[in-house]
C-alpha positions in Angstrom: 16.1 2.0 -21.6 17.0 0.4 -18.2 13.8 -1.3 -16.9 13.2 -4.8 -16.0 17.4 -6.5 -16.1 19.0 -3.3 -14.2 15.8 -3.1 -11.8 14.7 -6.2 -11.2 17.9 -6.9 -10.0 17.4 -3.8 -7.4 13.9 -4.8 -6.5 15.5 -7.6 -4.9 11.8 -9.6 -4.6 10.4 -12.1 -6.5 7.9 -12.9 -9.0 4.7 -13.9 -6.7 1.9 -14.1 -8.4 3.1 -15.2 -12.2 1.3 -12.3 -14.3 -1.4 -10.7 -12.1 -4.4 -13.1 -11.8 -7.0 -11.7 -13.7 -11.2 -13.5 -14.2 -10.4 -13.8 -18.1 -8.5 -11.6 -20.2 -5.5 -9.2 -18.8 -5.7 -5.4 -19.0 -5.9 -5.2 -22.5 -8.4 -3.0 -23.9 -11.2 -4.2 -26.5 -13.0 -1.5 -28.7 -16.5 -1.5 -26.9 -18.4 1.5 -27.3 -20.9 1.1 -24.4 -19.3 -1.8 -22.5 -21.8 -2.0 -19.2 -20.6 0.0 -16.0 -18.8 -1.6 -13.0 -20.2 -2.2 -9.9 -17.3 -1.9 -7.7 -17.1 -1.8 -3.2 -14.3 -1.0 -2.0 -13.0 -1.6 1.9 -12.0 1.4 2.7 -13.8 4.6 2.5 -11.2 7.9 1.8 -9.8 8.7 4.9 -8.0 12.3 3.7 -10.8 13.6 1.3 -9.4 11.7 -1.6 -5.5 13.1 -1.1 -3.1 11.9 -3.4 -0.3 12.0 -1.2 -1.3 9.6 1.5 -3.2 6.5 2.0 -6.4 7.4 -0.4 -3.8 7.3 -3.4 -4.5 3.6 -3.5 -8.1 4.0 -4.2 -7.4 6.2 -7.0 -5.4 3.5 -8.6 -7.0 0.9 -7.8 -10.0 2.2 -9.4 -7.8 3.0 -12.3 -7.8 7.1 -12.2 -4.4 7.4 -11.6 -0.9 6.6 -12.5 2.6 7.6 -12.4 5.8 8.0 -14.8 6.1 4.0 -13.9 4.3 1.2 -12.7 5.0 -2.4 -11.3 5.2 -5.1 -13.3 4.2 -8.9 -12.1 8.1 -9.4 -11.2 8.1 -6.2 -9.2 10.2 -4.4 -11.6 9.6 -0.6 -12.6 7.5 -0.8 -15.8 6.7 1.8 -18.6 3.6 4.0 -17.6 3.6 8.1 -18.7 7.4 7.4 -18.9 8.2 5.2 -22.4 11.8 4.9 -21.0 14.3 6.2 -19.0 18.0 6.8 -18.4 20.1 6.9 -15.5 22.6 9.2 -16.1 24.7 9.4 -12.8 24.2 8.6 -9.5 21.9 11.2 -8.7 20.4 11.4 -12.0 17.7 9.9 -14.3 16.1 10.7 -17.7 12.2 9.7 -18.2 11.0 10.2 -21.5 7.5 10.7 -21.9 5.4 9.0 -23.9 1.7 10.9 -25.9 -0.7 11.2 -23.7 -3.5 13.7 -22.5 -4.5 14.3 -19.2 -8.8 13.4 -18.3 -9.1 17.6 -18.7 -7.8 17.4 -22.6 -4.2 18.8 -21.8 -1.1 17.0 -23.5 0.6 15.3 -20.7 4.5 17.4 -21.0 7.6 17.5 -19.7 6.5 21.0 -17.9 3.4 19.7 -16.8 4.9 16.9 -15.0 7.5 18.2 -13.1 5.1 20.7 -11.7 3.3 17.3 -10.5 6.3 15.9 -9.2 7.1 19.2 -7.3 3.6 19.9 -6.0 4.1 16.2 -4.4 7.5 16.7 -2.7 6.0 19.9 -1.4 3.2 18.1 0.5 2.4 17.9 3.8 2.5 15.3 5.1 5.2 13.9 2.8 3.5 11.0 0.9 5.7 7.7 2.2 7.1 6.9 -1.2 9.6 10.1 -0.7 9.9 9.5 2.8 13.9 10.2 3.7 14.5 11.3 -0.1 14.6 14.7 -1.8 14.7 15.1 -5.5 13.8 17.7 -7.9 12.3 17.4 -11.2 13.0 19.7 -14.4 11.3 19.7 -18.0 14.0 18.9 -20.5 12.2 19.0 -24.0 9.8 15.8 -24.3 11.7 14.4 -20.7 11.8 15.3 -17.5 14.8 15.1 -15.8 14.9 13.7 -12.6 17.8 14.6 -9.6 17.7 13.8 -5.9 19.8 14.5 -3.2 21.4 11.3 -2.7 22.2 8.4 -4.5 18.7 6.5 -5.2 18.8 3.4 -7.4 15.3 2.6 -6.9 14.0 6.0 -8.5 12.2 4.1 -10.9 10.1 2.0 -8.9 9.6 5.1 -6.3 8.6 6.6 -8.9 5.7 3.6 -9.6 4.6 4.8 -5.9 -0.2 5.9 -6.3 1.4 8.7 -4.1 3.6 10.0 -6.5 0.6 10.1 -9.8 1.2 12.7 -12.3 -1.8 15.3 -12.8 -2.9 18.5 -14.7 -2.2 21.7 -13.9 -5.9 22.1 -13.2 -5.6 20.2 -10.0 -3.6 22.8 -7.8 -6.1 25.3 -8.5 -7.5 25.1 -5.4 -5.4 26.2 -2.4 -7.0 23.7 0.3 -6.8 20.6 -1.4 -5.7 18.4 -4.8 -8.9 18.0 -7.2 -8.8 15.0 -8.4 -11.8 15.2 -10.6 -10.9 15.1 -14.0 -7.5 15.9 -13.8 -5.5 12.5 -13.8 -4.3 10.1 -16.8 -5.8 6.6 -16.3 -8.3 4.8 -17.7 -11.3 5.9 -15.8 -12.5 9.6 -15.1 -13.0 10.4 -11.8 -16.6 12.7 -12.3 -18.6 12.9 -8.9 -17.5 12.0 -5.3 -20.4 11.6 -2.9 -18.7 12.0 0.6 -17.3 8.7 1.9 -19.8 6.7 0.4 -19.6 6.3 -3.4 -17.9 7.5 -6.5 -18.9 7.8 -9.9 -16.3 7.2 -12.7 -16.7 7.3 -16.7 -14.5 6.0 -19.1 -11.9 8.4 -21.1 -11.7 7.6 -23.8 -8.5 8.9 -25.2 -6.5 7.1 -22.4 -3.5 6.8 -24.4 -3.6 2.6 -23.5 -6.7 2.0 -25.3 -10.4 2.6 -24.7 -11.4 0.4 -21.5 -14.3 -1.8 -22.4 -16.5 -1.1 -19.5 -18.0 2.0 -19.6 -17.2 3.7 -16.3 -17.4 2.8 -12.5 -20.1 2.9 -9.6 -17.9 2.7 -6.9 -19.3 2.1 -3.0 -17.2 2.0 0.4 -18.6 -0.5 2.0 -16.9 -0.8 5.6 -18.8 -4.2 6.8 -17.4 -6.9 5.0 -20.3 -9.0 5.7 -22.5 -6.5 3.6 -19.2 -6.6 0.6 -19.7 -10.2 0.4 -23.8 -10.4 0.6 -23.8 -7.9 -2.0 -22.2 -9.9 -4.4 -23.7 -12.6 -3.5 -27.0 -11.6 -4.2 -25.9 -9.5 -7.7 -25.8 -6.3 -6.9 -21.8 -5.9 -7.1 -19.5 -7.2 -9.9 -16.3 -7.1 -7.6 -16.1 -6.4 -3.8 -12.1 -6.5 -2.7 -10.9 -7.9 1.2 -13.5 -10.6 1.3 -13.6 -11.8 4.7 -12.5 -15.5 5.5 -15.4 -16.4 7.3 -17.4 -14.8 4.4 -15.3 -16.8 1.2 -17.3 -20.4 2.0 -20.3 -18.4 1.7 -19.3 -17.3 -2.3 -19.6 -19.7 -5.4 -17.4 -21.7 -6.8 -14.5 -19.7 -8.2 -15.7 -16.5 -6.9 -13.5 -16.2 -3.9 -10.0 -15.6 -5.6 -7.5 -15.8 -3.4 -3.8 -13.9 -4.1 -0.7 -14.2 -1.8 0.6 -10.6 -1.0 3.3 -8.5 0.8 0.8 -7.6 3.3 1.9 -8.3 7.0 -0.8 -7.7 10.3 1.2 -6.4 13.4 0.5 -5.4 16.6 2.4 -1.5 16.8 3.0 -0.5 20.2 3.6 3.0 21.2 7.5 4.0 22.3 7.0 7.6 22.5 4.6 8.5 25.6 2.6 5.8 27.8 2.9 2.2 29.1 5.1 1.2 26.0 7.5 3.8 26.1 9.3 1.0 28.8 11.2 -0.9 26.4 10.3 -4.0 29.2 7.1 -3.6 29.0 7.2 -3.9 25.1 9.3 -7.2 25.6 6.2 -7.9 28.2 3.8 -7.4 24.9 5.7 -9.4 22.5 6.4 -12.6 24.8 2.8 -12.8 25.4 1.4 -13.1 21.8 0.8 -16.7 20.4 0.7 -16.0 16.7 0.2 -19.5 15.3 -3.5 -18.8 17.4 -4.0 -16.0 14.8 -3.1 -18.0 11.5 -5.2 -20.6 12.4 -8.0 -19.5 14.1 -9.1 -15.8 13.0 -7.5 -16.9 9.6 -8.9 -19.6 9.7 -5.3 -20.9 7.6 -5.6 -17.5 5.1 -2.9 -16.7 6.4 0.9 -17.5 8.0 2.6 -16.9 11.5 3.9 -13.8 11.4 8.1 -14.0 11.3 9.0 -10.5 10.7 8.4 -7.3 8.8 8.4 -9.1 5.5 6.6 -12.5 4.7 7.1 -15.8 2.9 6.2 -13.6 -0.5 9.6 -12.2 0.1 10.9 -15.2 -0.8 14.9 -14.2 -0.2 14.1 -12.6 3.5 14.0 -16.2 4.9 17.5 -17.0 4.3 19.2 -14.0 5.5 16.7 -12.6 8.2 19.1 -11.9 11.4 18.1 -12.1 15.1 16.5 -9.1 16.5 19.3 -6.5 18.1 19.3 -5.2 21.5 15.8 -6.8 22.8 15.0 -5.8 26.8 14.4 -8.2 29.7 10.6 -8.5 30.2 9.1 -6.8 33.0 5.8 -7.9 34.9 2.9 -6.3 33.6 1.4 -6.0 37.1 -2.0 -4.9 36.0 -0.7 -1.7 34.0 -3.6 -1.1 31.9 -3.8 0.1 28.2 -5.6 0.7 25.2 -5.4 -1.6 22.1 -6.9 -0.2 19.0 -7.8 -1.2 15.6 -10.4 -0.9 12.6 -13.1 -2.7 11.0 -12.8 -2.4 7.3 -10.7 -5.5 7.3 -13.2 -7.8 9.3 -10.5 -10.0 10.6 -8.9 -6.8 12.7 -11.2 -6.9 15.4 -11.1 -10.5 16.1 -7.2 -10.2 15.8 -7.1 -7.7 18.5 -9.7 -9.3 20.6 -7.7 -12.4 20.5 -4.7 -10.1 21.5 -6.4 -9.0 24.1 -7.3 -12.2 26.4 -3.3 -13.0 25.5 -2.2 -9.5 27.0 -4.5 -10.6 29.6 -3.4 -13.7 30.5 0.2 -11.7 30.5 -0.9 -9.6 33.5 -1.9 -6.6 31.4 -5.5 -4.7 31.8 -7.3 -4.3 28.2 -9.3 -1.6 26.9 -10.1 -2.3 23.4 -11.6 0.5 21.1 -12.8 -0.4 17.6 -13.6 2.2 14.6 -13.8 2.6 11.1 -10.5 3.6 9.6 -11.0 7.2 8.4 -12.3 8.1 11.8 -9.1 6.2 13.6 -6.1 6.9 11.5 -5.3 10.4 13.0 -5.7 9.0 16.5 -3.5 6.4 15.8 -0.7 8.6 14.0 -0.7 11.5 17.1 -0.2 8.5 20.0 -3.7 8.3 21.9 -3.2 4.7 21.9 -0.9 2.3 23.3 -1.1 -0.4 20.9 -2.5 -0.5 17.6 -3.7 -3.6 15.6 -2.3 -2.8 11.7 -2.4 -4.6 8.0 0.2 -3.4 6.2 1.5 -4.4 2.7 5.2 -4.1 2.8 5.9 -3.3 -0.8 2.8 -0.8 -1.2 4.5 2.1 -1.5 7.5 1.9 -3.6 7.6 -1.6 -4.4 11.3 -1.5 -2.4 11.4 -3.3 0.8 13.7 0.0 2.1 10.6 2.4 2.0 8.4 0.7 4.4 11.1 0.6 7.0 11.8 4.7 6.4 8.5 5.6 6.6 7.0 3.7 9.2 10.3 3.4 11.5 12.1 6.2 11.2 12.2 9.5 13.2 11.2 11.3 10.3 8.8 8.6 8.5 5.1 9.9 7.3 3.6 7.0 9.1 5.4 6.1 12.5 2.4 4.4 14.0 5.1 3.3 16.7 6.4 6.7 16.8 9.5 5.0 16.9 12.5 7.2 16.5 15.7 5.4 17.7 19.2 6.2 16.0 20.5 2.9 15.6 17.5 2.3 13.5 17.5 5.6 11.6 21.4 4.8 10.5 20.4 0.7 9.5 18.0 2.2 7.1 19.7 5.4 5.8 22.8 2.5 4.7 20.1 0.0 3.3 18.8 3.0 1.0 22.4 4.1 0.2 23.5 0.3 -1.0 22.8 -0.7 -4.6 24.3 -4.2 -5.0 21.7 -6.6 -5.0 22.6 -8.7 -2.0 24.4 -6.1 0.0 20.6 -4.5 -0.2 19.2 -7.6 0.9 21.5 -8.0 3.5 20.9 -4.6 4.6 17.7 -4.5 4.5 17.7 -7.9 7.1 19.9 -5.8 9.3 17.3 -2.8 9.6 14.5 -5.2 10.1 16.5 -6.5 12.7 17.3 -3.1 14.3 13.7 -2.5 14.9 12.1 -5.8 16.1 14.7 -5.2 18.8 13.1 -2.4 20.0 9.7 -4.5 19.9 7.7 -1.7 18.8 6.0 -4.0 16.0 5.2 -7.4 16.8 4.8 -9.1 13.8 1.3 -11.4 13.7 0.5 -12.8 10.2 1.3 -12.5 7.1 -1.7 -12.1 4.6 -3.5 -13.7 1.8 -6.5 -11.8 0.7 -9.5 -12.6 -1.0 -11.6 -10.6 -3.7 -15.2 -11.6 -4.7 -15.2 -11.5 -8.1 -18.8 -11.9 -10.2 -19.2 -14.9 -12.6 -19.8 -13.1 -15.0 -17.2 -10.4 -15.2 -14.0 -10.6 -17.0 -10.3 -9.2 -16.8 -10.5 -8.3 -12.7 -6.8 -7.9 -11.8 -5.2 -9.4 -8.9 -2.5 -7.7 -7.6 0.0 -9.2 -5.1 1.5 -5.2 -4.2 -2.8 -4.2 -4.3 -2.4 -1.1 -6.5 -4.2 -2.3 -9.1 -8.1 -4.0 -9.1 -9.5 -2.8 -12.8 -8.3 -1.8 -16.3 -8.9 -1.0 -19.5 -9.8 -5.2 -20.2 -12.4 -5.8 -17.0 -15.5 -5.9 -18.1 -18.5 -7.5 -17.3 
């Protein structure tokens, strides 16, 4: 098997958290018959009616419903999930052996059964973002699944680790207009009733083949305001409410504020493909006015750090080889040329960001409009172009858990979430030879030179880099931290 000394090496990030923090003991799994339920609120309600294949997948595994052939471990690496182990056998090629497990509907988890999974997600439309740029094809081969894709990919394994890319029964196709979710994944926790965009309801399974969890299921909420998050817990009526505001954490108990660095980066996206901000001077105008130490300091009240680039201080080996942006236009005068900022509310710190951003832009010579909504009810908005600028928190490693894959899909011509609707040749070929390179610090160094490519065209102005805080009960155990924010509970949280 070629996990953690061949991969790591390929991650090319570090280990930035130790293990993942957890309130007491780590994600293993006790023998509790009828552990007490969860009381879980989440930030963001599901924007694509609980899609696998886009930015709900997180919600899924973060409530532990779903999982892949892999996972990431605390160093980043690609870890054992429904794969045991895998091969590579040529360049294009890889071997995943499954391990036993049965699906939440009482189906064996095969080699069949997951290949149909993997093809129903490259089929998808919108491409989820962990296969953005890639194309690979998946075949049953006895009890593995055989793995090809078009070109050369030597992060398959942690691609693979991608909540986009989770492996479910045949049952969930069924239906033609959408993936059911409802009983047909692998993890821990059974997703039974979904009430709109307000709540979930999850039970345990209890033949998830990593042990019984010892709570007993999951009363999920998605709770927008994070005002109401943090009062909730306060006042006992949640065990665990994720992206505690910063002016909320003085408000929480001793050591119920946990605070985790992470790969997450806030940035101001302007729009290069119709308005203001397809003038590349303009852009430049943007950029130059933005104070960013304003934003550590005073909206994050020092949560947070000055925003250098795409990737953060957690990406401990982008600070020594990050190159000077390439190509940058001559500011032009702003004049009064008025636009629209945008942003969302689920992450309470977004709206002060972007009214800060706006008395800057101001003060630049640019005329404001600021419009503020809850995320479901903004993100298609944002994606066709009806705003100039858009206020963003991003984790960089989310998807694939390889730096490369946030640059494809969110700067690319062809990438699932061009915000920027950026699509500039220069960039397209920087990222398509940082994806192609496999030696460790010819990656890195590529990957610098893409990030490069595209803070030259100053369609992201990068603002802060992110620590986040969840509000975790005293009394509950085993909540997991996690620096790449896949993960929240397992099988070992319990209260």
């Amino acid at each position: 098997m070629r996990t953690s000394r061949l991969l790591a090496s390929v991650l090319l990030i570090p280990l930035l958290a130790g293990c993942f923090a957890s309130g007491g003991d780590t994600g293993t799994s006790g023998d509790t018959k009828d552990g007490s339920r969860l009381r879980v609120a989440l930030a963001f309600p599901p924007a694509e009616n609980l899609s696998p294949y886009g930015a709900d997948a997180t919600i899924l595994s973060r409530l532990g419903v779903t999982e892949g052939l892999t996972a990431l471990d605390a160093n980043g690496a690609a870890a054992p999930a429904l794969a045991a182990s895998w091969q590579r056998k040529d360049a294009r090629t890889w071997l995943f052996t499954l391990r036993e497990a049965t699906f939440q509907d009482g189906t064996d988890v095969t080699a069949q059964a997951v290949a149909a999974s993997l093809t129903e997600a490259t089929e998808a439309k919108p491409e989820p973002a962990a296969l953005s740029g890639v194309t690979l094809t998946a075949e049953a081969e006895g009890s593995a699944v055989r793995i090809t894709t078009g070109d050369p990919d030597p992060v398959l394994p942690l691609r693979l680790a991608s909540p986009s890319l989770a492996v479910l029964s045949a049952k969930a196709y069924e239906k033609k207009d959408r993936v059911d979710l409802v009983g047909t994944a692998t993890g821990p926790f059974e997703l039974t009733k979904v009430t709109g965009s307000s709540s979930a309801t999850l039970d345990r399974y209890d033949d998830y083949w990593g042990g019984r969890a010892q709570a007993s299921g999951i009363d999920a909420k998605f709770i927008a305001d994070g005002t109401a998050r943090t009062a909730a817990l306060r006042t006992g009526d949640l065990d665990i409410a994720e992206a505690v505001p910063v002016s909320q954490a003085a408000s929480l108990d001793e050591g119920a504020g946990r605070e985790t660095a992470t790969t997450r980066t806030t940035s101001l996206l302007l729009n290069s493909r119709s308005g203001v901000f397809k003038d590349a001077k303009l852009r430049a105008a943007a950029r130059a006015a933005v104070d960013t130490s304003a934003l550590a300091d005073g909206v994050y009240e020092g949560h947070a750090d000055a925003g250098v680039g795409i990737y953060g201080p957690a990406v401990t080996w982008a600070e020594g080889k990050r190159q000077q942006p390439v190509g940058r236009a001559r500011a032009a005068q702003p004049d009064g040329t008025s636009i629209t900022l945008a942003t969302y509310d689920n992450r309470p710190e977004l709206p002060e960001v972007a009214q800060v951003l706006k008395q800057q832009l101001e003060k630049a010579g640019f005329k404001v409009r600021l419009e503020v909504r809850e995320y479901s009810r903004i993100e298609s908005d944002a994606l066709a172009g009806k705003f100039d600028a858009f206020v963003l928190a991003r984790n960089s490693l989310v998807d694939t858990g390889d730096p490369v894959a946030v640059l494809a899909g969110d700067y690319t011509c062809d990438g699932g979430y061009n915000l920027a609707l950026l699509c500039d040749k220069d960039v397209d070929r920087a990222v398509a030879q940082a994806e192609a390179t496999s030696d460790t610090a010819k990656r890195q160094d590529a990957v610098m030179a893409a990030e490069a490519r595209i803070l030259g065209t100053d369609v992201v102005v990068p603002l802060v880099h992110q620590r986040v805080i969840t509000g975790v009960g005293a009394d509950v155990r085993g909540a997991i931290l996690d620096p790449y924010e896949r993960t929240l509970v397992g099988t070992g949280t319990r209260r």
